[in-house]
ROPAKOL-701516 format. One record per residue (C-alpha): residue number from 1; residue in one letter; chain; x, y, z. Coordinates in nm, 3 decimals. Layout:
N
[panu NUM, 'a', 'A', [X, Y, Z]]
...
//
This chain:
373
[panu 1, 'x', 'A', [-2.897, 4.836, -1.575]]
[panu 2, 'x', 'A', [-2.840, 4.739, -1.934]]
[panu 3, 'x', 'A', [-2.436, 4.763, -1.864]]
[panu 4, 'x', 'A', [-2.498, 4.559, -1.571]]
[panu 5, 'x', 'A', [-2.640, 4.334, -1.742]]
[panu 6, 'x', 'A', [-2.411, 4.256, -2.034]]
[panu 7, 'x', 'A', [-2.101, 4.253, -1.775]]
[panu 8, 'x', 'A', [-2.323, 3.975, -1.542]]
[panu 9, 'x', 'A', [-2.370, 3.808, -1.894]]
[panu 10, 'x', 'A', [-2.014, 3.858, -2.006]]
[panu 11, 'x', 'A', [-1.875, 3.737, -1.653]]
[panu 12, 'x', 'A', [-2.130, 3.432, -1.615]]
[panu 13, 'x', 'A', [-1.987, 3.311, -2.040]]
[panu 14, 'x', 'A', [-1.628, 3.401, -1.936]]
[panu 15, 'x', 'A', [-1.653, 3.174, -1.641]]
[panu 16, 'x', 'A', [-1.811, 2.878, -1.815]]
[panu 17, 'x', 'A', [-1.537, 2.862, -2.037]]
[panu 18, 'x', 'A', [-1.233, 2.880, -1.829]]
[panu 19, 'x', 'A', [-1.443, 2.581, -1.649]]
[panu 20, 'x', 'A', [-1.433, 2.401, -1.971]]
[panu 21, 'x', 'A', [-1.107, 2.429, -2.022]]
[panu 22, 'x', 'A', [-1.034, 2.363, -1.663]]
[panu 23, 'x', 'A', [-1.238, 2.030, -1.667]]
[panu 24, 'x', 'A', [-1.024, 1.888, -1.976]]
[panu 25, 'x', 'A', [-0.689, 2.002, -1.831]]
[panu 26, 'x', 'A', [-0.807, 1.876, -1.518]]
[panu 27, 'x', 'A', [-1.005, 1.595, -1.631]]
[panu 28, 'x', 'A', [-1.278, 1.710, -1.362]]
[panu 29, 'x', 'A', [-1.628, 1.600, -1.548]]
[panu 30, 'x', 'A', [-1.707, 1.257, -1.600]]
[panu 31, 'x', 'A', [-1.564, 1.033, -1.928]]
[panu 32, 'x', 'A', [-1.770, 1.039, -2.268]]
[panu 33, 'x', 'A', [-1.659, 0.682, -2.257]]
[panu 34, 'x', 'A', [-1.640, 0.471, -2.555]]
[panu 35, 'x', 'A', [-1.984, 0.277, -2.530]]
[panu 36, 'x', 'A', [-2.327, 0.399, -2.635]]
[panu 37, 'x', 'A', [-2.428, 0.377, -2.286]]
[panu 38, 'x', 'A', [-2.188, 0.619, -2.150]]
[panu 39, 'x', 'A', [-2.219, 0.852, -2.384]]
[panu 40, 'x', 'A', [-2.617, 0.845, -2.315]]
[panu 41, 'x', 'A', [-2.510, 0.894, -1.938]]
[panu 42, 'x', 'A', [-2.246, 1.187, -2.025]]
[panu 43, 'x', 'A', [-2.512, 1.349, -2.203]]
[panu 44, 'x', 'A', [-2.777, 1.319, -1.944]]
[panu 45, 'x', 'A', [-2.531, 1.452, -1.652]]
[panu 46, 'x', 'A', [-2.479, 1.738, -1.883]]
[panu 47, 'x', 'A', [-2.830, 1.835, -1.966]]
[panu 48, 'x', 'A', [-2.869, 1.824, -1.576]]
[panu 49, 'x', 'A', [-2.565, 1.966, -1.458]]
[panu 50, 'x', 'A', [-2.707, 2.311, -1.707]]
[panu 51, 'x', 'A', [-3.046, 2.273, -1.578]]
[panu 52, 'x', 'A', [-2.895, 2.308, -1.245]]
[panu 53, 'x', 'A', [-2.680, 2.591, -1.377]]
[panu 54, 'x', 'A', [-2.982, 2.792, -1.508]]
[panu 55, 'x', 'A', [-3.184, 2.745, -1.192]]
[panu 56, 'x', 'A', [-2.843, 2.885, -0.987]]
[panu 57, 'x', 'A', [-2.828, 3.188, -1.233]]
[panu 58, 'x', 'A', [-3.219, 3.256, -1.157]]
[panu 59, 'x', 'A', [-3.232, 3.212, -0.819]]
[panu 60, 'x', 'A', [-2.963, 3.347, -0.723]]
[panu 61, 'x', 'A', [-2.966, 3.616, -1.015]]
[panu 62, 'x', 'A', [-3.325, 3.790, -0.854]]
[panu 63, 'x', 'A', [-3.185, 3.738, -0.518]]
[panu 64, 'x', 'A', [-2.852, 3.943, -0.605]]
[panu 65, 'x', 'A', [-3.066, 4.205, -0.778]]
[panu 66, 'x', 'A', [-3.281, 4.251, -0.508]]
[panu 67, 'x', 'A', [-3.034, 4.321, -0.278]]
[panu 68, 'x', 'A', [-2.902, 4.607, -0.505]]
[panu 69, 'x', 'A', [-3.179, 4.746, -0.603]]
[panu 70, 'x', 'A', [-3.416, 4.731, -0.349]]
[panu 71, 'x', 'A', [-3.207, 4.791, -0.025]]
[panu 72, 'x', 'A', [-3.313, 5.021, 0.228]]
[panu 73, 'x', 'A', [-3.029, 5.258, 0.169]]
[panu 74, 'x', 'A', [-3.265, 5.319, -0.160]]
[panu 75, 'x', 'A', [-3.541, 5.403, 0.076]]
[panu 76, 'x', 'A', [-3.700, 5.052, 0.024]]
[panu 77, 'x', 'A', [-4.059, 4.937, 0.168]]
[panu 78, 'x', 'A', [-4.076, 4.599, 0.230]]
[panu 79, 'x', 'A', [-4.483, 4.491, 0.026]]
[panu 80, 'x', 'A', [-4.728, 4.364, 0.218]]
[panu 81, 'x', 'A', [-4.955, 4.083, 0.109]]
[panu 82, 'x', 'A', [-5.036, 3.771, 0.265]]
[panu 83, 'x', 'A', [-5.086, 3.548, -0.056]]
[panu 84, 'x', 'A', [-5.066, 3.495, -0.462]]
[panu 85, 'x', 'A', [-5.266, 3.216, -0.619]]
[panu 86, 'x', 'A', [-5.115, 3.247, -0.965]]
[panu 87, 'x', 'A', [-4.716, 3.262, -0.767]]
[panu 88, 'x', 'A', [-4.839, 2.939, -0.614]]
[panu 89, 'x', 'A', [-4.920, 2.784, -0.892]]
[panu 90, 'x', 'A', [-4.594, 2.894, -1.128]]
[panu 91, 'x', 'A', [-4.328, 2.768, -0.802]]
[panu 92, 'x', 'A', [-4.553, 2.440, -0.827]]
[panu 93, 'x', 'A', [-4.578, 2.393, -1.204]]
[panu 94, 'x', 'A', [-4.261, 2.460, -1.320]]
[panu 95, 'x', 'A', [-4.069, 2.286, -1.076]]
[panu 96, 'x', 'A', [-4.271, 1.983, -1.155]]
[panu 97, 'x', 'A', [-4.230, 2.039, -1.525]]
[panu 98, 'x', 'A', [-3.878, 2.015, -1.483]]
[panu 99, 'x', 'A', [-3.844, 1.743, -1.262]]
[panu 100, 'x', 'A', [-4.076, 1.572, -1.583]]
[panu 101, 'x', 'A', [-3.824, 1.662, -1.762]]
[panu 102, 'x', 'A', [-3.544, 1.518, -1.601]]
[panu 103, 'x', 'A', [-3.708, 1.233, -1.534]]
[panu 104, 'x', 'A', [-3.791, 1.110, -1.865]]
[panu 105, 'x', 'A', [-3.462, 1.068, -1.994]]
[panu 106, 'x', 'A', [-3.316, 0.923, -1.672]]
[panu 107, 'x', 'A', [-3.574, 0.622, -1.698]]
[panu 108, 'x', 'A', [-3.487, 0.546, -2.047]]
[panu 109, 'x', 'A', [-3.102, 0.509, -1.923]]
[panu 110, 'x', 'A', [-3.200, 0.346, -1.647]]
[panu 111, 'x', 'A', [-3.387, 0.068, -1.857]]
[panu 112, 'x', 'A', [-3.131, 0.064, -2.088]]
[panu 113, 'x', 'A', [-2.893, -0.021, -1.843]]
[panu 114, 'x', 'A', [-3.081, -0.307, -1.738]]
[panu 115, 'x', 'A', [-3.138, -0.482, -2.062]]
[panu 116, 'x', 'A', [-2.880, -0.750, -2.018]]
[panu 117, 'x', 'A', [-3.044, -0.986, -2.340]]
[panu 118, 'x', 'A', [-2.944, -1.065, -2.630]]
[panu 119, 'x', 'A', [-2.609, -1.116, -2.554]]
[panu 120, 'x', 'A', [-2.318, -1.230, -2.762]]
[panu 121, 'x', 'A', [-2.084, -1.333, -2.469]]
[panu 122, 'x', 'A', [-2.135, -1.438, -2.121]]
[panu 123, 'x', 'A', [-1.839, -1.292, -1.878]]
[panu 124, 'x', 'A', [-1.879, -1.416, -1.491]]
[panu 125, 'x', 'A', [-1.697, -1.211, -1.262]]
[panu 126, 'x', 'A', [-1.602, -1.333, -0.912]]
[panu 127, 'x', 'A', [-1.473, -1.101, -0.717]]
[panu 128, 'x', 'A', [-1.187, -1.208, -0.380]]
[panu 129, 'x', 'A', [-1.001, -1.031, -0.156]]
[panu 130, 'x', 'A', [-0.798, -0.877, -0.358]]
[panu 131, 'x', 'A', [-0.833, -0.994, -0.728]]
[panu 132, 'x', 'A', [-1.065, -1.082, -0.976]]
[panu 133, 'x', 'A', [-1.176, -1.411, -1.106]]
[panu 134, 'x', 'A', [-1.305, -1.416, -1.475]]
[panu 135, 'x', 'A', [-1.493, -1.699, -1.627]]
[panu 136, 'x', 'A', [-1.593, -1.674, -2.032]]
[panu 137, 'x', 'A', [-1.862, -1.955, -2.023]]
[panu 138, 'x', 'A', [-1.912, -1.971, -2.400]]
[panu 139, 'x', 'A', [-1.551, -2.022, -2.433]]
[panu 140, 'x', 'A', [-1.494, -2.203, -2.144]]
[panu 141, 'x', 'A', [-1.198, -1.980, -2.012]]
[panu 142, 'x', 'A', [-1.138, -1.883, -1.716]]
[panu 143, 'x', 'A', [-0.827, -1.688, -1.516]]
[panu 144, 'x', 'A', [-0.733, -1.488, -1.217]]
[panu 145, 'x', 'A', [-0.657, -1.086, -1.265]]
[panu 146, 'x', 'A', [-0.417, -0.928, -0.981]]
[panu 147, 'x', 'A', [-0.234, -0.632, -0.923]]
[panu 148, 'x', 'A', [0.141, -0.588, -1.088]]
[panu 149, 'x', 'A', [0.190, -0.263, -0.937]]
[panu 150, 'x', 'A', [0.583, -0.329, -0.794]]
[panu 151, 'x', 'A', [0.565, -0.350, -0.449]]
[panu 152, 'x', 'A', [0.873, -0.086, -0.467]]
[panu 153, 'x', 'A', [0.620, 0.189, -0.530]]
[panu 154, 'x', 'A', [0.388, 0.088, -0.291]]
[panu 155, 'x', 'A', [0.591, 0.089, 0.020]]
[panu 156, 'x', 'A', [0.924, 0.200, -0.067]]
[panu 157, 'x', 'A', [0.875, 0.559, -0.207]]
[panu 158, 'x', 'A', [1.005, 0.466, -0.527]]
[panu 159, 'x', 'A', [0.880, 0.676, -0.819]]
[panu 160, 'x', 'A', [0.516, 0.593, -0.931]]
[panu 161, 'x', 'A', [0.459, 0.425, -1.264]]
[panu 162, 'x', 'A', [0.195, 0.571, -1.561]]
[panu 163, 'x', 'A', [-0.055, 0.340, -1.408]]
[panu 164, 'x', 'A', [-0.003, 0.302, -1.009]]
[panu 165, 'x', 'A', [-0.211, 0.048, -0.878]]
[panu 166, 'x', 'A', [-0.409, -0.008, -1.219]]
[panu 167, 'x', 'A', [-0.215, -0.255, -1.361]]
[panu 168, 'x', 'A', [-0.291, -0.613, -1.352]]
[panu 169, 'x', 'A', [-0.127, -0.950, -1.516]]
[panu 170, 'x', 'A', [-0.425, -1.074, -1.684]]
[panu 171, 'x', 'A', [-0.631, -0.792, -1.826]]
[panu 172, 'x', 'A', [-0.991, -0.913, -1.948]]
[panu 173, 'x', 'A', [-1.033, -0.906, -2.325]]
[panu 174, 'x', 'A', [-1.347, -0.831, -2.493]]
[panu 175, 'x', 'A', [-1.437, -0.785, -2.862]]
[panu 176, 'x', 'A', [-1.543, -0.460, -3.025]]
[panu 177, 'x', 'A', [-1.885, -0.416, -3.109]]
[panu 178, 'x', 'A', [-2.002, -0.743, -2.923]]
[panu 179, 'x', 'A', [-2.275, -0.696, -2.640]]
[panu 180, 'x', 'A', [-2.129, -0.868, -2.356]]
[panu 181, 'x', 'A', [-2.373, -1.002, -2.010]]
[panu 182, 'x', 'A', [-2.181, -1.009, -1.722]]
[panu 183, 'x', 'A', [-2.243, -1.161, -1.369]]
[panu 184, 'x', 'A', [-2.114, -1.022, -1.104]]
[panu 185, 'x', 'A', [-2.104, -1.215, -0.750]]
[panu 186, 'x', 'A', [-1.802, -1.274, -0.469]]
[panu 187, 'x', 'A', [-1.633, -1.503, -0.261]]
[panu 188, 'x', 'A', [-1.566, -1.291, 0.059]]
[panu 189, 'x', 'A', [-1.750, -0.996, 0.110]]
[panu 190, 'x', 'A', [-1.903, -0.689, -0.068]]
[panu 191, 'x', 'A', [-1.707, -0.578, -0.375]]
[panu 192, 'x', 'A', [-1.788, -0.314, -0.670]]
[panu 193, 'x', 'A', [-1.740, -0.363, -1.045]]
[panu 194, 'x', 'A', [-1.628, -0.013, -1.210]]
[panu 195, 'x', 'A', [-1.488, 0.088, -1.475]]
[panu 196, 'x', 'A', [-1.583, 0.462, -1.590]]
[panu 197, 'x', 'A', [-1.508, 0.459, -1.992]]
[panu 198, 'x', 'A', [-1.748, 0.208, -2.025]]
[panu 199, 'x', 'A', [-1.998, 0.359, -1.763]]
[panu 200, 'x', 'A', [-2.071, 0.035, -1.586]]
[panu 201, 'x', 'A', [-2.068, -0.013, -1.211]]
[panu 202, 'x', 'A', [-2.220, -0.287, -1.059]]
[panu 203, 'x', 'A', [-2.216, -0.464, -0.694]]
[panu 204, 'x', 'A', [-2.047, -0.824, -0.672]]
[panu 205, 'x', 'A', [-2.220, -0.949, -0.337]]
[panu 206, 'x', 'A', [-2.155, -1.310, -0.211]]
[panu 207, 'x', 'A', [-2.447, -1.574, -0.265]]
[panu 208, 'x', 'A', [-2.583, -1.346, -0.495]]
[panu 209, 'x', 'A', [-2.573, -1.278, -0.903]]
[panu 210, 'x', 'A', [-2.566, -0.928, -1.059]]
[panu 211, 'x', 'A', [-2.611, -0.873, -1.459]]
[panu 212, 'x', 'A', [-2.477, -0.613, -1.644]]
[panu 213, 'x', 'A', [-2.361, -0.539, -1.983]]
[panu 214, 'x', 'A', [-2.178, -0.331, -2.228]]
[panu 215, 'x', 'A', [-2.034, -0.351, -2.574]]
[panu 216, 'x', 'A', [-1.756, -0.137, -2.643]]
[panu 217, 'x', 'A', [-1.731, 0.052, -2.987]]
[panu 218, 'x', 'A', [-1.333, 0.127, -3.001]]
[panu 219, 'x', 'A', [-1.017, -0.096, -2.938]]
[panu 220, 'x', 'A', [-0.823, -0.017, -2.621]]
[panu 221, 'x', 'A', [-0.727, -0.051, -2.233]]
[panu 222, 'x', 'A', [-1.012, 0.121, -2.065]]
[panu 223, 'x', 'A', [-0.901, 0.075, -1.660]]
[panu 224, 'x', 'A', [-1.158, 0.073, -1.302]]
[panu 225, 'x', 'A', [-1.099, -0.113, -1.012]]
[panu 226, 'x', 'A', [-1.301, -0.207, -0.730]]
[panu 227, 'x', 'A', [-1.542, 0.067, -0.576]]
[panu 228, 'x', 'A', [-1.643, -0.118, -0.244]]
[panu 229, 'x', 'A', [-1.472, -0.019, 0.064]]
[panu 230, 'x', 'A', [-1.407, -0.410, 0.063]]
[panu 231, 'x', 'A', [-1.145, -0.416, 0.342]]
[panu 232, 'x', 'A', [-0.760, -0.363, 0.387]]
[panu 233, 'x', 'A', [-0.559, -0.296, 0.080]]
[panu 234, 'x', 'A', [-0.943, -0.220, -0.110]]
[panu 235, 'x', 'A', [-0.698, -0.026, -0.333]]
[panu 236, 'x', 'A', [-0.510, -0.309, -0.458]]
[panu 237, 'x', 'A', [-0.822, -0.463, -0.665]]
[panu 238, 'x', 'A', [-0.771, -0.276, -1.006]]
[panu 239, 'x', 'A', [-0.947, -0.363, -1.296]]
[panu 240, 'x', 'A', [-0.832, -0.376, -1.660]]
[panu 241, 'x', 'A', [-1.005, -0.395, -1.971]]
[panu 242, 'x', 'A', [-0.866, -0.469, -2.287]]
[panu 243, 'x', 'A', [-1.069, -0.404, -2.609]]
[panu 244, 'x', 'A', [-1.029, -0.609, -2.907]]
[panu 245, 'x', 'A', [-1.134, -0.658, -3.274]]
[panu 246, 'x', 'A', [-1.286, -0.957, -3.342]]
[panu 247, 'x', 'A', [-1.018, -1.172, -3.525]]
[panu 248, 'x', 'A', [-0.753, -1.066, -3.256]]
[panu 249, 'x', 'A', [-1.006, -1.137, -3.000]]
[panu 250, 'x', 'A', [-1.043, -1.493, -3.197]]
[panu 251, 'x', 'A', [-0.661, -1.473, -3.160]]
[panu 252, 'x', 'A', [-0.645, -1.440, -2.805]]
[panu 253, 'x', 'A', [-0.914, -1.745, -2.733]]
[panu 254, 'x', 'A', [-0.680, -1.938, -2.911]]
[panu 255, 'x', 'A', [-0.407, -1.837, -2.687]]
[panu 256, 'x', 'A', [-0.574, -1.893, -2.352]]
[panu 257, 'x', 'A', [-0.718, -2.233, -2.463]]
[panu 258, 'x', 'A', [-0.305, -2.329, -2.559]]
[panu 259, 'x', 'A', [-0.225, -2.196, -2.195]]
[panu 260, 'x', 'A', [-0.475, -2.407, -2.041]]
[panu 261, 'x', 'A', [-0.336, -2.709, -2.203]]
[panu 262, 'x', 'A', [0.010, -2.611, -2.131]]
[panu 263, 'x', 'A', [-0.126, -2.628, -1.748]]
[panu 264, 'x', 'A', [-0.317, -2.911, -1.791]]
[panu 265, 'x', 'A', [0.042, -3.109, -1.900]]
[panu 266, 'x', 'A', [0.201, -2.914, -1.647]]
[panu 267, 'x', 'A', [0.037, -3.083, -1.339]]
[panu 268, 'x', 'A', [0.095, -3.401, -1.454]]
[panu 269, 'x', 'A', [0.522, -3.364, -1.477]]
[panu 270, 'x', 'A', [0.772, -3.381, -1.234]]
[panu 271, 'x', 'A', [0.905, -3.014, -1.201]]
[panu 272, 'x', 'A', [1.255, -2.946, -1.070]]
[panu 273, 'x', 'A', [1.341, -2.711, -0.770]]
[panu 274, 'x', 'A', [1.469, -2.418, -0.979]]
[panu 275, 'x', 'A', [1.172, -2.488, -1.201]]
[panu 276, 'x', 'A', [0.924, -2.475, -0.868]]
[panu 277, 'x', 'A', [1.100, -2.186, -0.713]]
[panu 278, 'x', 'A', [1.097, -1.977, -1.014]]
[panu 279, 'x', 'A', [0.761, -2.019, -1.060]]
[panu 280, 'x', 'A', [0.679, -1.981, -0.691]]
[panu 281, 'x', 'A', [0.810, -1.651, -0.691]]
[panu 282, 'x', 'A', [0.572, -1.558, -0.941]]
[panu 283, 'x', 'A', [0.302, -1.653, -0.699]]
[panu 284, 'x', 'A', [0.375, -1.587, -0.391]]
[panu 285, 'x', 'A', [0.408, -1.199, -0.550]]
[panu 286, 'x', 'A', [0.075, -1.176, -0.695]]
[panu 287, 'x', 'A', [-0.171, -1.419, -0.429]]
[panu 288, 'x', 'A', [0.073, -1.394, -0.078]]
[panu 289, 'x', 'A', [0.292, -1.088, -0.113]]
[panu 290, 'x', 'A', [0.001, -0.867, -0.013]]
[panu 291, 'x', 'A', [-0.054, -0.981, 0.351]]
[panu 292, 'x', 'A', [0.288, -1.144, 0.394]]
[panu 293, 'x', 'A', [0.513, -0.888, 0.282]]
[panu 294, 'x', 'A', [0.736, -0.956, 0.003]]
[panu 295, 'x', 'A', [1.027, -1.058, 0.176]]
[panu 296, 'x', 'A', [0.760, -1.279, 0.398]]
[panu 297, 'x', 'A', [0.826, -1.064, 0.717]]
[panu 298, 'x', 'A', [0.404, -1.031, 0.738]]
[panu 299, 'x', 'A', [0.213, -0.806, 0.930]]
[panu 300, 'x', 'A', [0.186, -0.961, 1.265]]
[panu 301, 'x', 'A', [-0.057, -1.081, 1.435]]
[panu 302, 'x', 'A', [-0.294, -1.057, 1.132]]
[panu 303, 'x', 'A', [-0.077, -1.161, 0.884]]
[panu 304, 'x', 'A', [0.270, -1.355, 1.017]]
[panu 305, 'x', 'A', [0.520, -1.457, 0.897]]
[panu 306, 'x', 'A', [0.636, -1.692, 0.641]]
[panu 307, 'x', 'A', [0.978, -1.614, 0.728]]
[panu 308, 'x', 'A', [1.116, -1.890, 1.014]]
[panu 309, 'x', 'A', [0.710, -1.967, 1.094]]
[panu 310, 'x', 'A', [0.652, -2.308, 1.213]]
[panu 311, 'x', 'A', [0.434, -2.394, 0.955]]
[panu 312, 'x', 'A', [0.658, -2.296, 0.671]]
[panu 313, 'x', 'A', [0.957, -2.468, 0.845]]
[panu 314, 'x', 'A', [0.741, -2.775, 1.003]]
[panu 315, 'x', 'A', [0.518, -3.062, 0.817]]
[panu 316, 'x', 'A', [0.515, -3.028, 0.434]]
[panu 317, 'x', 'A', [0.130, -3.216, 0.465]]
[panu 318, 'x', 'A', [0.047, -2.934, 0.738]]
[panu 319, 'x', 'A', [0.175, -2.641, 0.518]]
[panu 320, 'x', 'A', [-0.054, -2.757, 0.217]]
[panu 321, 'x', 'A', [-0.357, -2.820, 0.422]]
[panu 322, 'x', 'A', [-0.331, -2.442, 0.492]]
[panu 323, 'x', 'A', [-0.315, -2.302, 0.180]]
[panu 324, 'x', 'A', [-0.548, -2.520, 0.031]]
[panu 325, 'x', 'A', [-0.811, -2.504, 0.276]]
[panu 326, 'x', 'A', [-0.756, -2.153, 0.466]]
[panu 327, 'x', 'A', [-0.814, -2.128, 0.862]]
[panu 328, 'x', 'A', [-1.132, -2.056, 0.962]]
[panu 329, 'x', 'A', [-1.172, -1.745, 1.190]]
[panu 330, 'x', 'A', [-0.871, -1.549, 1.038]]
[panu 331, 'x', 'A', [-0.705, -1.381, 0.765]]
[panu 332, 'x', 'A', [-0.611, -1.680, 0.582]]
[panu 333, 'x', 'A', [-0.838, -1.784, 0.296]]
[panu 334, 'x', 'A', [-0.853, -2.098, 0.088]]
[panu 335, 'x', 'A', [-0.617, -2.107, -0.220]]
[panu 336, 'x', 'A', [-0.775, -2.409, -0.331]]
[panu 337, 'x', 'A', [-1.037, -2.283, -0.529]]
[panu 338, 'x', 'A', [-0.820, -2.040, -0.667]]
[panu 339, 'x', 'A', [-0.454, -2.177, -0.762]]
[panu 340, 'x', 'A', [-0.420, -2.482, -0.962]]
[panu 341, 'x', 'A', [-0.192, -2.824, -0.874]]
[panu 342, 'x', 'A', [0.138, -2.664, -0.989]]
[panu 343, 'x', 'A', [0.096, -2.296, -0.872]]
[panu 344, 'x', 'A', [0.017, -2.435, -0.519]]
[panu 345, 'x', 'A', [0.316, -2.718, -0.567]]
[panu 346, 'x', 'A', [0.533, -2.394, -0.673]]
[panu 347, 'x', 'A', [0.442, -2.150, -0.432]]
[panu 348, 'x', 'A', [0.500, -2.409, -0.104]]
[panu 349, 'x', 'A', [0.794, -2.488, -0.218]]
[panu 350, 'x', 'A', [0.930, -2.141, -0.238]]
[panu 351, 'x', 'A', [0.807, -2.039, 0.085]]
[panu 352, 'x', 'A', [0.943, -2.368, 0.213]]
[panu 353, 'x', 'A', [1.296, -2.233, 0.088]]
[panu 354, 'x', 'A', [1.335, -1.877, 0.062]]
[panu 355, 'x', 'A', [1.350, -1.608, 0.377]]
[panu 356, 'x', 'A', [1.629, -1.836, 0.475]]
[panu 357, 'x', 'A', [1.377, -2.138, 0.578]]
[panu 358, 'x', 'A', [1.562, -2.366, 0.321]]
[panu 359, 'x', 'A', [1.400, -2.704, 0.461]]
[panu 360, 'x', 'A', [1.517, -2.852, 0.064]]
[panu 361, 'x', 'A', [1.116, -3.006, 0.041]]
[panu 362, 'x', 'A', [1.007, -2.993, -0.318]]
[panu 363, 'x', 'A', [0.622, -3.051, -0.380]]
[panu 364, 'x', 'A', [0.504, -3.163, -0.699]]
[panu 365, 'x', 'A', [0.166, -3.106, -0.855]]
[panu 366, 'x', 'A', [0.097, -3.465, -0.792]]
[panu 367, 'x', 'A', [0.073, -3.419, -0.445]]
[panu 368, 'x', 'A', [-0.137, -3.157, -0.436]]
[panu 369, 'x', 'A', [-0.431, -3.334, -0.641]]
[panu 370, 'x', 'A', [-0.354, -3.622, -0.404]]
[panu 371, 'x', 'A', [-0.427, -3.364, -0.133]]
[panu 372, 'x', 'A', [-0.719, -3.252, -0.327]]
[panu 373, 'x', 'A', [-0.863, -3.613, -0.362]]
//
């Protein structure tokens, strides 16, 4: 029995370390993440994951030496008894000191989790069909993040980049040791928030605001993307995260505040056609390629056409209507909200002239806020 013993002992420790180094080549267990939260969470899946693991080895430990050594090969006699006060009371007790156990430290997460004051930044997070919309309201920035994934490796077996289908244009930035609050709503329907190094995972639900926070302790990209099942293409919402110190941080406001006044003088110049169609490629690849195809052949009857499609090809006035407004009833959602004067300008005026529509219009910002008004 003692031999048995040290091989079920020697087997059990041998197998619980070719499952550690399994889960690191393998990366099978969850992230220790880089935030005081998720390393709270990491340890409390861990000190449940071996509770678990000791209750298996018990359980399952009496049951296998039962069968062994009680079998009625052995000549075996099944007890008879009806009842056992104190084995009632130890299967009720210790389960319920256990679940105690557990318990406690769950609830402390779970608080912490929640405690969304005392924040140094504000982010707002809107989430669309199939990007996200970031708003720094202390800063008064805001910008659209959307997949850069090349189309090439999404539908025409090219060979997969380091970061398929995480990769966006506009990555959100965040400072190091800065607690950030972040509310989470959407524009369409049901997203989800994730991002697993910094253990946060929150619901963005339309008409309806969602806090939750984190403050990141190292510099880096940390990646997610949406965990909803929000619809086709649901895998084309990634989510990037880039961390920051604080005077490159400082840096980068700077930078986004000189961008928005490079747009802002943008929509008030006259832009030439290679100007508008060069910057109308740009996008119609990140807000129209997904549903139109990106040489505009569509996905009919959903999505059609841009290609030869009479609204491309008929009234300029009609054509911006539609993207500025959406259709009701279909596919087609309002790019008002979510383009400014010269990215809608731009993108008409490629689709008015590329796929071999070439009706020569050229909109200018202009029109568009006259459209607007």
């Amino acid at each position: 029995m003692k031999a048995f013993t040290k091989l079920a002992a020697g087997s059990v420790a041998g197998i619980f370390a070719v499952a550690d180094a399994a889960n690191a080549a393998w990366e099978l267990n969850m992230p220790v993440g880089v935030t005081e939260i998720s390393r709270t969470v990491y340890d409390l899946h861990m000190l449940i994951l071996w509770i678990c693991v000791v209750i298996g080895v018990v359980v399952f430990g009496a049951i296998i030496y039962s069968v062994i050594n009680h079998r009625k090969s052995k000549g075996a006699v099944a007890a008879e008894f009806h009842e056992s006060t104190t084995v009632e009371m130890v299967w009720t007790v210790v389960p319920f000191i256990i679940l105690v156990g557990m318990a406690v430290p769950a609830a402390k997460t779970l608080v912490a989790m929640e405690q969304t004051g005392d924040s140094d930044i504000t982010l707002k997070v809107t989430a669309y069909q199939w990007k996200w919309h970031y708003e720094y309201l202390d800063e008064g920035i805001s910008f659209f993040s959307s997949l850069t994934t090349p189309r090439q490796q999404i539908y025409e077996g090219s060979d997969k980049g380091e970061n398929y289908l995480l990769e966006v244009d506009n990555p959100v930035v965040l400072p190091v040791g800065k607690k950030v609050r972040m509310l989470l709503t959407a524009n369409d329907v049901i997203h989800a928030w994730w991002v697993p190094d910094l253990a946060v995972k929150k619901d963005a639900i339309p008409g309806f605001i969602n806090e939750m926070w984190t403050r990141i302790d190292e510099p880096g990209i940390y990646r997610g993307q949406c965990a909803e099942l929000c619809g086709r293409d649901h895998g084309f919402m990634p989510i990037v995260v880039e961390a920051k110190s604080e005077a490159d941080y400082a840096a980068w406001v700077a930078s986004m505040r000189g961008s928005a006044e490079t747009a802002a003088a943008g929509a008030v110049k006259e832009w030439s056609m290679a100007e508008l169609m060069e910057r109308g490629e740009k996008v119609y690849t990140t807000s129209c390629a997904a549903c139109h195809q990106p040489h505009g052949q569509g996905l009919p009857p959903a999505f059609p056409p841009i290609a030869g499609s009479p609204i491309a090809t008929g009234p300029a006035g009609a054509h911006l209507n539609l993207v500025l407004n959406g259709k009701a009833g279909t596919a087609m959602v309002a790019f008002g909200p979510q383009l400014d004067d010269a990215e809608i300008a731009a993108v008409i005026t490629y689709q008015r002239n590329a796929f071999g529509n070439g009706t020569g219009d050229a909109l200018q910002p202009a029109d568009v806020a006259a459209a607007r008004n």
